[in-house]
VOZAPA-547587 format. One record per residue (C-alpha): residue in three letters; x negated, y, z negated; residue number from 0. Coordinates in steps of 0.001 Angstrom, whole numbers, padded with zeros to 6 digits. Layout:
BEGIN
+--------+---------+---------+---------+-----+
: residu :       x :       y :       z : num :
+--------+---------+---------+---------+-----+
:    ala :       X :       Y :       Z : NUM :
...
+--------+---------+---------+---------+-----+
***
This chain:
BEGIN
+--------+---------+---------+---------+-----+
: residu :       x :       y :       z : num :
+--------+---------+---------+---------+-----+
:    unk :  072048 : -022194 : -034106 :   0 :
:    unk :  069859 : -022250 : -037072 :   1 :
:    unk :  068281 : -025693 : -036008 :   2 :
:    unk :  067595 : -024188 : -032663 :   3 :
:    unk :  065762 : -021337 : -033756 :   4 :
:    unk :  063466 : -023782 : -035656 :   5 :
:    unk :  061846 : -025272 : -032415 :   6 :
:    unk :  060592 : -021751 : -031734 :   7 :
:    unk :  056889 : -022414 : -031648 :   8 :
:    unk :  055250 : -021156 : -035033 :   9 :
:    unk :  052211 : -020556 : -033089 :  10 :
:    unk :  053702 : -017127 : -031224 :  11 :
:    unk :  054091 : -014932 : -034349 :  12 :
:    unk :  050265 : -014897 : -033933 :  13 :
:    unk :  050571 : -012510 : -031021 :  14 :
:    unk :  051858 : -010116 : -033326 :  15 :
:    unk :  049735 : -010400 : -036399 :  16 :
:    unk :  046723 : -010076 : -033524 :  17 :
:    unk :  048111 : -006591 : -031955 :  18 :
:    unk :  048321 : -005464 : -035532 :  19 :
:    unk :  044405 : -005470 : -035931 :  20 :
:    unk :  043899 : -003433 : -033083 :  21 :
:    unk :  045659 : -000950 : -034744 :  22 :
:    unk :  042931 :  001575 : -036493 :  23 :
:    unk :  045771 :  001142 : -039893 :  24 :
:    unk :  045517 : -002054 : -039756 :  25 :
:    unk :  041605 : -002966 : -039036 :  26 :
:    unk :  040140 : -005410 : -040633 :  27 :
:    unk :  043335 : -005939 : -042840 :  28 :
:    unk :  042194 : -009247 : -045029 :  29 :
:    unk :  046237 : -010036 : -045235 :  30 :
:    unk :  046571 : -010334 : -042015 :  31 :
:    unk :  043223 : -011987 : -040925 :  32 :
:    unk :  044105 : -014715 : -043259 :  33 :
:    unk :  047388 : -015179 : -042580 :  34 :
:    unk :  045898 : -015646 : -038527 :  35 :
:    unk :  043396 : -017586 : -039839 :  36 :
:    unk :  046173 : -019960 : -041907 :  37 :
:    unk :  047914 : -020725 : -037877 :  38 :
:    unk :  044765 : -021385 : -036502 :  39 :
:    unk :  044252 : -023869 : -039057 :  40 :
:    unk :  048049 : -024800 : -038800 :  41 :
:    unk :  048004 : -025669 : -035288 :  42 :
:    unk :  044646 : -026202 : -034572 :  43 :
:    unk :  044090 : -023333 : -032372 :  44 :
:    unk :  040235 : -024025 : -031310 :  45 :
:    unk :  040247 : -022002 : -028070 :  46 :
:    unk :  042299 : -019012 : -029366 :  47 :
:    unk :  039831 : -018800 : -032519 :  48 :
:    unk :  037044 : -018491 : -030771 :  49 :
:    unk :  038794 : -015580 : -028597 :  50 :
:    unk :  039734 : -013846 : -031774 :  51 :
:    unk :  035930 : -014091 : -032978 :  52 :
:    unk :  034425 : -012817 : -030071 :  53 :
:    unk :  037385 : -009778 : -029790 :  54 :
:    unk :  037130 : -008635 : -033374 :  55 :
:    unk :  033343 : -010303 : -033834 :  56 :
:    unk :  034528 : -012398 : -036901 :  57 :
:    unk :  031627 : -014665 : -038256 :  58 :
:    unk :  033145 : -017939 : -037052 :  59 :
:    unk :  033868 : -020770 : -039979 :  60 :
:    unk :  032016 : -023760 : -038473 :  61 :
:    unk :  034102 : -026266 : -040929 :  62 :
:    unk :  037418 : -024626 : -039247 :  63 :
:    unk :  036386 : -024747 : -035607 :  64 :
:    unk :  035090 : -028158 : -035814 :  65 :
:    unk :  038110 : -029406 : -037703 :  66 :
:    unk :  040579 : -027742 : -034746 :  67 :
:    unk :  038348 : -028971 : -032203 :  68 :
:    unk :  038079 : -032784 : -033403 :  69 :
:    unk :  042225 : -032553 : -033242 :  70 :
:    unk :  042167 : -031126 : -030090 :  71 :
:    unk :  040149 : -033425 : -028076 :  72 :
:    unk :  042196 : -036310 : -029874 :  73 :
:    unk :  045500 : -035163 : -028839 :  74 :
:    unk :  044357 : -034369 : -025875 :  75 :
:    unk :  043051 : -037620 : -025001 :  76 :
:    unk :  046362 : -039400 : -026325 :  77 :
:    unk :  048516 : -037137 : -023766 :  78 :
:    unk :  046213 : -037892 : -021113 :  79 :
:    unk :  046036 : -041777 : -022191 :  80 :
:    unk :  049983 : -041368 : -021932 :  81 :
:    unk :  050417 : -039737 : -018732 :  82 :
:    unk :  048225 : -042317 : -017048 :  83 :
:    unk :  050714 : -044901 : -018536 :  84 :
:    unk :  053564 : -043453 : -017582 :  85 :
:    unk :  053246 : -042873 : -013658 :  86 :
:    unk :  056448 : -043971 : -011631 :  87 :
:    unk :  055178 : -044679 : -008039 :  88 :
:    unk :  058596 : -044080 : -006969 :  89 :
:    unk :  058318 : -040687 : -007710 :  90 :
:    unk :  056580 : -037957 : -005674 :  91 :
:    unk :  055903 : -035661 : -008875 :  92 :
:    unk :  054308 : -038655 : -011331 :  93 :
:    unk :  055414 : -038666 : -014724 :  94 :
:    unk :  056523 : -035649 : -016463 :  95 :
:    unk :  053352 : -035905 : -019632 :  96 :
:    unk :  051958 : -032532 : -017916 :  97 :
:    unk :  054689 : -030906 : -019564 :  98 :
:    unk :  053897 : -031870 : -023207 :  99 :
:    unk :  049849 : -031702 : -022065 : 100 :
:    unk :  050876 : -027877 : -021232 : 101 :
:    unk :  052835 : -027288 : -024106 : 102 :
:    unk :  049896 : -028432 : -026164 : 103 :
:    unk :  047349 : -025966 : -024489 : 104 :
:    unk :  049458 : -023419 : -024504 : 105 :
:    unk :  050108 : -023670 : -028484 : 106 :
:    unk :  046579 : -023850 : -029417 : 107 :
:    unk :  045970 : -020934 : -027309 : 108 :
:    unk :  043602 : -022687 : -024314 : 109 :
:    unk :  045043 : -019682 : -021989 : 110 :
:    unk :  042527 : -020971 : -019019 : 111 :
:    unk :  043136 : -024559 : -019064 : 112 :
:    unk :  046973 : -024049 : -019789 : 113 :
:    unk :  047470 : -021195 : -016731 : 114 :
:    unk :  045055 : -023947 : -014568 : 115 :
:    unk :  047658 : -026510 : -015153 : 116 :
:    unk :  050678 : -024826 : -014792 : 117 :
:    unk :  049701 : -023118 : -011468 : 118 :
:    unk :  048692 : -026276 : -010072 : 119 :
:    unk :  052282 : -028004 : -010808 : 120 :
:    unk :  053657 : -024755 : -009509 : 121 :
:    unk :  051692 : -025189 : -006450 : 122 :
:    unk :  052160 : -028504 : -005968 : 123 :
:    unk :  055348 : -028955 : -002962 : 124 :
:    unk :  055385 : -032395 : -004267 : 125 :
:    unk :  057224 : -031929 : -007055 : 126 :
:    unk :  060913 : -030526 : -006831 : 127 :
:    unk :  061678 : -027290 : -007959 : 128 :
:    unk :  063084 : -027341 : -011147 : 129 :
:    unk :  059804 : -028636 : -012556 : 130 :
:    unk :  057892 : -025739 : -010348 : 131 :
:    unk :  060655 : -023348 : -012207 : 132 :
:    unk :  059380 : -024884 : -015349 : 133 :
:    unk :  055803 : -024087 : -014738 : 134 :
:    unk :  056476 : -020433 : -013370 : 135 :
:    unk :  058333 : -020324 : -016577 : 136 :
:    unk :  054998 : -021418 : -018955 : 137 :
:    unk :  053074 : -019138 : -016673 : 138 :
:    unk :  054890 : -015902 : -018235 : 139 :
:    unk :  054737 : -017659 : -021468 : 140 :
:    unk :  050860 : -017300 : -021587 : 141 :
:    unk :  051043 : -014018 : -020064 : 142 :
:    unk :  053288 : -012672 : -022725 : 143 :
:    unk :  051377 : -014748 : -025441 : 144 :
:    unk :  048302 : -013428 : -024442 : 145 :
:    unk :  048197 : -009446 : -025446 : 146 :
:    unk :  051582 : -009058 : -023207 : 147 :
:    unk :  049938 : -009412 : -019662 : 148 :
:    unk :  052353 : -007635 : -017991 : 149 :
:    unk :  051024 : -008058 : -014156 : 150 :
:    unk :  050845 : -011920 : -015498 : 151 :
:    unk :  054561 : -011595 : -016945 : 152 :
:    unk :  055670 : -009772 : -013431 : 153 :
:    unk :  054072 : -012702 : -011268 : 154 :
:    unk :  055725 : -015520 : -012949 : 155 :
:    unk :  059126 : -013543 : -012929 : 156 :
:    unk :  058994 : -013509 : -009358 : 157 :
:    unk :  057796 : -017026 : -008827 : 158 :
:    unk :  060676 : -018253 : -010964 : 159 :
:    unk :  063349 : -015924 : -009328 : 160 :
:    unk :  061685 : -017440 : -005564 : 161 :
:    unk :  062482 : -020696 : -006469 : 162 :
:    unk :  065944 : -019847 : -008172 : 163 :
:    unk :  067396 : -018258 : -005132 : 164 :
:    unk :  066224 : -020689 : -003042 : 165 :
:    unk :  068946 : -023113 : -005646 : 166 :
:    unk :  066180 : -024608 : -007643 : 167 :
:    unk :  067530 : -025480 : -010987 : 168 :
:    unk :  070414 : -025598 : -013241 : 169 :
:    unk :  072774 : -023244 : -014671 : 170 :
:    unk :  070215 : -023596 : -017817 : 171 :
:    unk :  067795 : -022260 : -015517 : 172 :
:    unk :  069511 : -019580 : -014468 : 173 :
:    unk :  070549 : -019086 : -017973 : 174 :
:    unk :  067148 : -019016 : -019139 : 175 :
:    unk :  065895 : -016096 : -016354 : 176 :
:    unk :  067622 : -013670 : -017555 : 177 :
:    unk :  066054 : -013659 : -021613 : 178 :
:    unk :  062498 : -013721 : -019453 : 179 :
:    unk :  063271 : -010947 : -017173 : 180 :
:    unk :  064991 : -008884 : -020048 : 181 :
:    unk :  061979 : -009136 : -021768 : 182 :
:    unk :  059690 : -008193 : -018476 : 183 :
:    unk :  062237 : -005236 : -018135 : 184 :
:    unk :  061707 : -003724 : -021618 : 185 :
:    unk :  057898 : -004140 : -021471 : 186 :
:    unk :  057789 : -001820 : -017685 : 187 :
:    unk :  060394 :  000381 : -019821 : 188 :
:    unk :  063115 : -000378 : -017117 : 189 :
:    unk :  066195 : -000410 : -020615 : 190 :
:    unk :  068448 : -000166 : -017953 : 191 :
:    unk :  068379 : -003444 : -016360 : 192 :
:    unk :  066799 : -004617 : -019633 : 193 :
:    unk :  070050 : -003903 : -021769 : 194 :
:    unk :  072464 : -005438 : -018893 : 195 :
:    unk :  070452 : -008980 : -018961 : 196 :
:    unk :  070104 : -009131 : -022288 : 197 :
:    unk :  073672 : -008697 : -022447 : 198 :
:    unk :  074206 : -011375 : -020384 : 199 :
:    unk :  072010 : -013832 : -022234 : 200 :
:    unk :  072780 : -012968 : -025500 : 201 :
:    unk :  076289 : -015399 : -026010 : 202 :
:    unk :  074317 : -018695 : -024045 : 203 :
:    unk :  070721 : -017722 : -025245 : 204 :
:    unk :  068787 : -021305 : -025412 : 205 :
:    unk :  065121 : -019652 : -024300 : 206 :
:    unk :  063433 : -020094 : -028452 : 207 :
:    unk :  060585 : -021723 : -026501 : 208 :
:    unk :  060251 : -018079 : -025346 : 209 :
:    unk :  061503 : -015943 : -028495 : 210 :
:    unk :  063733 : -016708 : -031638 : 211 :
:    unk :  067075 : -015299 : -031802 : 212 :
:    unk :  066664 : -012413 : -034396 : 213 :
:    unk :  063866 : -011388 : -031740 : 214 :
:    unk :  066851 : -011204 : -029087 : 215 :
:    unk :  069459 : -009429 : -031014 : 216 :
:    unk :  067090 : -006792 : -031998 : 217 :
:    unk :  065453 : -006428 : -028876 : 218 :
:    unk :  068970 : -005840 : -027510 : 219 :
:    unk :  069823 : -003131 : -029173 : 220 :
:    unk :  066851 : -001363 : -028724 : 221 :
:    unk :  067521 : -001394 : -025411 : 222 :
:    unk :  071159 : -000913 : -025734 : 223 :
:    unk :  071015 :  002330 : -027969 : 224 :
:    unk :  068895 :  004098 : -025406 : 225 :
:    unk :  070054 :  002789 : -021937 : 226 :
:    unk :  074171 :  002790 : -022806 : 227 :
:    unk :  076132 :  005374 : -022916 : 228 :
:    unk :  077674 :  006177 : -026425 : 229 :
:    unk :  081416 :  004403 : -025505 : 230 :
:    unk :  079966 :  001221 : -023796 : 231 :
:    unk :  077144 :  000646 : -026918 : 232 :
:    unk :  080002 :  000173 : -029060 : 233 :
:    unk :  081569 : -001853 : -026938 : 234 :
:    unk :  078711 : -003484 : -026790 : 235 :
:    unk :  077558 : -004109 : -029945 : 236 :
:    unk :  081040 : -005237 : -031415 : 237 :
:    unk :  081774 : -008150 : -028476 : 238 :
:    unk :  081716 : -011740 : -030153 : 239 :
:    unk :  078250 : -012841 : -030555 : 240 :
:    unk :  076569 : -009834 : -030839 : 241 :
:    unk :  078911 : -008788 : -033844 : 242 :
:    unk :  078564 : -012007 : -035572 : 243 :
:    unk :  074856 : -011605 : -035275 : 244 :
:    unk :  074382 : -007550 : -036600 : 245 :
:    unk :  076634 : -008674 : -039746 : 246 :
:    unk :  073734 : -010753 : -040661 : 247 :
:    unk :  071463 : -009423 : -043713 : 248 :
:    unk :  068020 : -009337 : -042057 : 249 :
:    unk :  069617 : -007507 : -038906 : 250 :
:    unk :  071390 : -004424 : -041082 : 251 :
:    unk :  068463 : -002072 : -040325 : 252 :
:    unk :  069336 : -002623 : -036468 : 253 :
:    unk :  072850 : -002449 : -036969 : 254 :
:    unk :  072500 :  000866 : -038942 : 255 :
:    unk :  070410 :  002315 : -036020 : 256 :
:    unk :  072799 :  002042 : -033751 : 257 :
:    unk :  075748 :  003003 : -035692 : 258 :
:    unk :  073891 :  006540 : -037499 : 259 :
:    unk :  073697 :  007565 : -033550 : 260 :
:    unk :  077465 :  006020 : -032478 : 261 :
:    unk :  079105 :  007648 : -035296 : 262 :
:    unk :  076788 :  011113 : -034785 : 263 :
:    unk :  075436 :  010763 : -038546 : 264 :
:    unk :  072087 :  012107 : -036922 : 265 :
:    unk :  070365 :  013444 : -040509 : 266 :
:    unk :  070825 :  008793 : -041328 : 267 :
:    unk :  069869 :  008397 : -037462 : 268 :
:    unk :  066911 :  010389 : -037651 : 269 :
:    unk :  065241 :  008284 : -041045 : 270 :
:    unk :  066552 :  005073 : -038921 : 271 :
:    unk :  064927 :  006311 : -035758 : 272 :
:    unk :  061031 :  006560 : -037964 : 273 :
:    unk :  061439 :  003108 : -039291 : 274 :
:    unk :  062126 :  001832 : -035458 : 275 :
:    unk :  059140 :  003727 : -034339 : 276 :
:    unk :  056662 :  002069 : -036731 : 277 :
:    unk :  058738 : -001252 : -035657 : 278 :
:    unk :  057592 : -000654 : -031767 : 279 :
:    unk :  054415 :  000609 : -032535 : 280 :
:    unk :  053820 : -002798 : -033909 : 281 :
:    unk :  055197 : -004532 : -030991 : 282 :
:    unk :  052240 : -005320 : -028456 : 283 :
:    unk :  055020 : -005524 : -025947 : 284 :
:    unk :  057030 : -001941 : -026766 : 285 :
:    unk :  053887 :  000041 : -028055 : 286 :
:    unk :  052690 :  001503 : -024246 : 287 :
:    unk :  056418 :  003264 : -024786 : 288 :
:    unk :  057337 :  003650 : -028559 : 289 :
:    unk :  056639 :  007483 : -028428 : 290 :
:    unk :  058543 :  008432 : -024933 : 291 :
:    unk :  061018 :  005831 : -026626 : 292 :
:    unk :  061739 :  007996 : -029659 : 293 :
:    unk :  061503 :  011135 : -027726 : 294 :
:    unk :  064298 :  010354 : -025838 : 295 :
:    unk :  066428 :  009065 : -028186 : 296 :
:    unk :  065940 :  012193 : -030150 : 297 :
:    unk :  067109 :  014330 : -026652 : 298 :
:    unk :  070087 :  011742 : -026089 : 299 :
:    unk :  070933 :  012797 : -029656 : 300 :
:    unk :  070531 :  016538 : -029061 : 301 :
:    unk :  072324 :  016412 : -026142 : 302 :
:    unk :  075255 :  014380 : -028123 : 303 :
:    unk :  075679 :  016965 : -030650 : 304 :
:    unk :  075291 :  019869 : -028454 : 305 :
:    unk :  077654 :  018732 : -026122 : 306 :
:    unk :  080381 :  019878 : -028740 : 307 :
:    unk :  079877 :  023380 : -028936 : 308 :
:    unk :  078943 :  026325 : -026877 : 309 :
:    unk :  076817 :  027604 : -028610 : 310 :
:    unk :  075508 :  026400 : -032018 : 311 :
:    unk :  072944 :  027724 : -034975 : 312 :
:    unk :  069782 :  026823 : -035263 : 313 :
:    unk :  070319 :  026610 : -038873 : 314 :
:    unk :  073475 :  024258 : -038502 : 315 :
:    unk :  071580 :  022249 : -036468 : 316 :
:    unk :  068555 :  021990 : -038609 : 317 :
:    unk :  070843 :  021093 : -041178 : 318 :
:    unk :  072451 :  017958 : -039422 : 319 :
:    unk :  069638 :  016650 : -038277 : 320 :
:    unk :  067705 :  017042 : -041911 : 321 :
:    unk :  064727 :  018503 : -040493 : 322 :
:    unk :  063820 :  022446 : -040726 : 323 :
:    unk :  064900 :  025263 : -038527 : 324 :
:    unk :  061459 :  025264 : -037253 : 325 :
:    unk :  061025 :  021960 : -035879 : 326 :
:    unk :  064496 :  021596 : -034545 : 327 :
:    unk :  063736 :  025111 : -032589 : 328 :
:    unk :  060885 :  023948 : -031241 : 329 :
:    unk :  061898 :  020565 : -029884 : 330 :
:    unk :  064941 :  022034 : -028337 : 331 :
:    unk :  062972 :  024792 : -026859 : 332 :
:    unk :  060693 :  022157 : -025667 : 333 :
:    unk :  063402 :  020378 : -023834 : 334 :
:    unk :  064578 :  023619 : -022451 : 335 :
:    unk :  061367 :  024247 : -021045 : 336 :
:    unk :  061345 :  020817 : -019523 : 337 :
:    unk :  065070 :  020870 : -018082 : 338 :
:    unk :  065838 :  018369 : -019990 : 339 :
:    unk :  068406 :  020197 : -021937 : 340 :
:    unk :  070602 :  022649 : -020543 : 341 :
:    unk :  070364 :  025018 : -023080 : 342 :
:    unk :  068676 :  028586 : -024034 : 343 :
:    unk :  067524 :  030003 : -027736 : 344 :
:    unk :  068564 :  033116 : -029093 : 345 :
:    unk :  065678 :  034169 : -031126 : 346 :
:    unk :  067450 :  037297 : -032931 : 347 :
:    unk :  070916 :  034977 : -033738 : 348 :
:    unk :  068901 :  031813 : -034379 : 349 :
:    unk :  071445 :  030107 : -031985 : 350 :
:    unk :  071007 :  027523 : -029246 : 351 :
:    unk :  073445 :  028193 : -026777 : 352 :
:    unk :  074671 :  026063 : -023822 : 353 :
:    unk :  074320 :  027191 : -020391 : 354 :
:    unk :  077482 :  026149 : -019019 : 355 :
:    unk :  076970 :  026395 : -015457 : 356 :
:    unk :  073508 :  024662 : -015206 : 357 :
:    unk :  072566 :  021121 : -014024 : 358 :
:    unk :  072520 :  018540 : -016939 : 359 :
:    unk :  074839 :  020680 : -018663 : 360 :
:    unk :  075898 :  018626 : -021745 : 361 :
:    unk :  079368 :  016948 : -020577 : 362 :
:    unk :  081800 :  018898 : -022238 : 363 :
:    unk :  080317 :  021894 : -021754 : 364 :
:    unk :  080140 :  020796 : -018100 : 365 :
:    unk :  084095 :  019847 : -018321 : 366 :
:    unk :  085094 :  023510 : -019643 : 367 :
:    unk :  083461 :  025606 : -016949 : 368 :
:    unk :  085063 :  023172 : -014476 : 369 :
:    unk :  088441 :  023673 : -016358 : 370 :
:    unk :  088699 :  027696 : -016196 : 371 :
:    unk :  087445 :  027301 : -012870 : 372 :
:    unk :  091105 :  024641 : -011852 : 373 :
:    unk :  093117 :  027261 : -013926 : 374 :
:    unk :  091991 :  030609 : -012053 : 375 :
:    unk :  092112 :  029156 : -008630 : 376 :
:    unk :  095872 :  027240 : -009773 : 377 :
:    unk :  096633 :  030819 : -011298 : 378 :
:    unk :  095563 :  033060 : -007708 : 379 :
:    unk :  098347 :  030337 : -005937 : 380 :
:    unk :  100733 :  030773 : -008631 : 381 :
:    unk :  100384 :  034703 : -008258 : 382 :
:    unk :  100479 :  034569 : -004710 : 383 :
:    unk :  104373 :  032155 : -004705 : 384 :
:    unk :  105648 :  034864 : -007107 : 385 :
:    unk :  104463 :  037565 : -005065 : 386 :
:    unk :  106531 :  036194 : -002125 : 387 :
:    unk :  109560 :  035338 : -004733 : 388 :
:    unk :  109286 :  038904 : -005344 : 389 :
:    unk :  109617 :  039807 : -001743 : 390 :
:    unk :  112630 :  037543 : -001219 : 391 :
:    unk :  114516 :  038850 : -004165 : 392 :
:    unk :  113566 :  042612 : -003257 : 393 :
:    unk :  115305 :  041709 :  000543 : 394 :
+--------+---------+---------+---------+-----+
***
């Protein structure tokens, strides 16, 4: 696997270093500038260094531009030179050198030429349509590259899926949907279907021309913690691949996320929980939802405690969570209001107490008012056969 993640192109960790500097934290962080300014030089990324000096209105280094330029129009010209070469007649599509002359615009960051050239091979009936697939699939590349498009990412999605259903492709194809929608999924904060396909793709990922495979795992269980239910996350997170990954090193901090909320250690949950919020505030593609993303995760871990007891203090509560009596009052109180939680504050106990009987009633809580309910309507018909023992025996 390890020589698989290395043909992830270098050239997309720049999409993240460039969301960073739109952060007001992070403007004009020299660190980061250079280390963007280091790919462009890498890769020769004329096109997407001029973007980045207009957006941030860098003074552009003529030496650098003119350097990435000069290799541009070289390689350029030897793709072109080889796709001219390389025509088969018999052959409605041509030769396949568009691919590696998209690949190239698309790593030096020529969004308009590369989204010109993949829509017209998408276009084009000519060719069949697993090479059509192939271009719908570069299209939400550049959308994603490109500040996570998401009405970009969305078109492609359905393009590809079109021509998938209509049996274009292989299994790989297929195969290779599923990391592109998961991803699509988590950035319209649909974790529901984004947890079941990443799932899926997770043991036969072979999309790194999309994302590496740390990028996968992790996104996986962000998903995964927030969309599962507490009994199928284990599952979950322990089935073959998935294990193997989380017992690596550089994945701990995920694995420790989940597990703080699976084994209800909510005070270790709660310090994992800040570190994964400055995580997806950092992700262009998770940062539109990184605070309703925490705030539910916070209710989902509410609820799980609460679920427990019928009623519980405020103090207890505090106490588990490692966070004072007076935040923890008013966040529950504030997911009260809301109906979120099913709960009410006693002000003069310092108690939240669970309102059995109400809708979104924490489950057990739920399960106990439903129980004495069975057992005084199974105790009235018991009564009621004794009564007419009784009258037998009396006779």
């Amino acid at each position: 696997m390890g020589d698989q993640e290395e043909s992830t192109p270098g050239y997309l960790q720049l999409c993240m270093l460039r969301f960073r500097l739109t952060i007001p934290e992070f403007e004009n962080d020299q660190d980061l500038i250079a280390q963007i300014k280091d790919g462009v030089a890498r890769w020769h990324m004329a096109p997407y260094y001029e973007d980045l000096c207009k957006e941030f209105g860098w003074q552009i280094d003529e030496a650098l531009l003119k350097s990435a330029r000069e290799a541009n129009a070289k390689k350029l010209e030897e793709l072109d030179k080889t796709a001219g070469e390389n025509v088969d007649p018999e052959e409605n599509c041509g030769s396949t050198a568009w691919k590696s002359k998209l690949e190239y615009l698309c790593s030096i960051g020529d969004r308009k030429s590369a989204e010109a050239l993949a829509t017209e091979k998408f276009e084009d009936l000519t060719l069949d349509k697993t090479k059509r697939t192939d271009a719908a699939f570069a299209l939400f590349r550049i959308a994603y590259f490109h500040g996570c498009d998401i009405k970009g990412m969305g078109k492609a999605i359905e393009q590809a899926k079109e021509l998938i259903e209509k049996g274009a492709g292989d299994w790989s194809a297929r195969n290779k949907l599923k990391a592109y929608e998961a991803l699509y999924s988590l950035g319209v904060r649909d974790f529901e279907k984004a947890s079941k396909l990443f799932i899926e793709a997770v043991p036969t990922f072979e999309s790194y021309e999309l994302l590496d495979f740390s990028s996968l795992v992790r996104y996986t269980v962000v998903a995964c913690t927030i969309a599962l239910d507490r009994t199928q996350l284990e599952v979950q997170m322990r089935k073959g691949v998935m294990a193997q990954a989380l017992n690596a090193p550089q994945e701990r901090p995920f694995k420790m996320f989940y597990k703080s909320f699976y084994q209800c250690r909510y005070s270790d949950f709660f310090q994992h929980l800040a570190r994964m919020e400055t995580d997806l505030k950092l992700n262009p593609l998770l940062n539109p939802h990184y605070r309703y993303y925490v705030r539910e995760m916070r209710l989902r871990a509410y609820a799980q405690l609460l679920q427990a007891y019928r009623s519980l203090g405020l103090e207890v509560m505090a106490a588990e969570f490692g966070v004072s009596v007076e935040f923890i009052e008013n966040e529950v109180a504030r997911f009260a209001a809301a109906g979120r939680l099913a709960v009410k504050i006693d002000r003069v106990a310092m108690r939240v107490i669970c309102d059995a009987h109400a809708e979104g009633c924490p489950a057990a809580a739920q399960q106990r008012a439903h129980l004495y309910q069975t057992i005084v309507k199974k105790g009235d018909v018991l009564l009621n056969q004794l009564k007419k023992i009784a009258r037998v025996i009396d006779y």
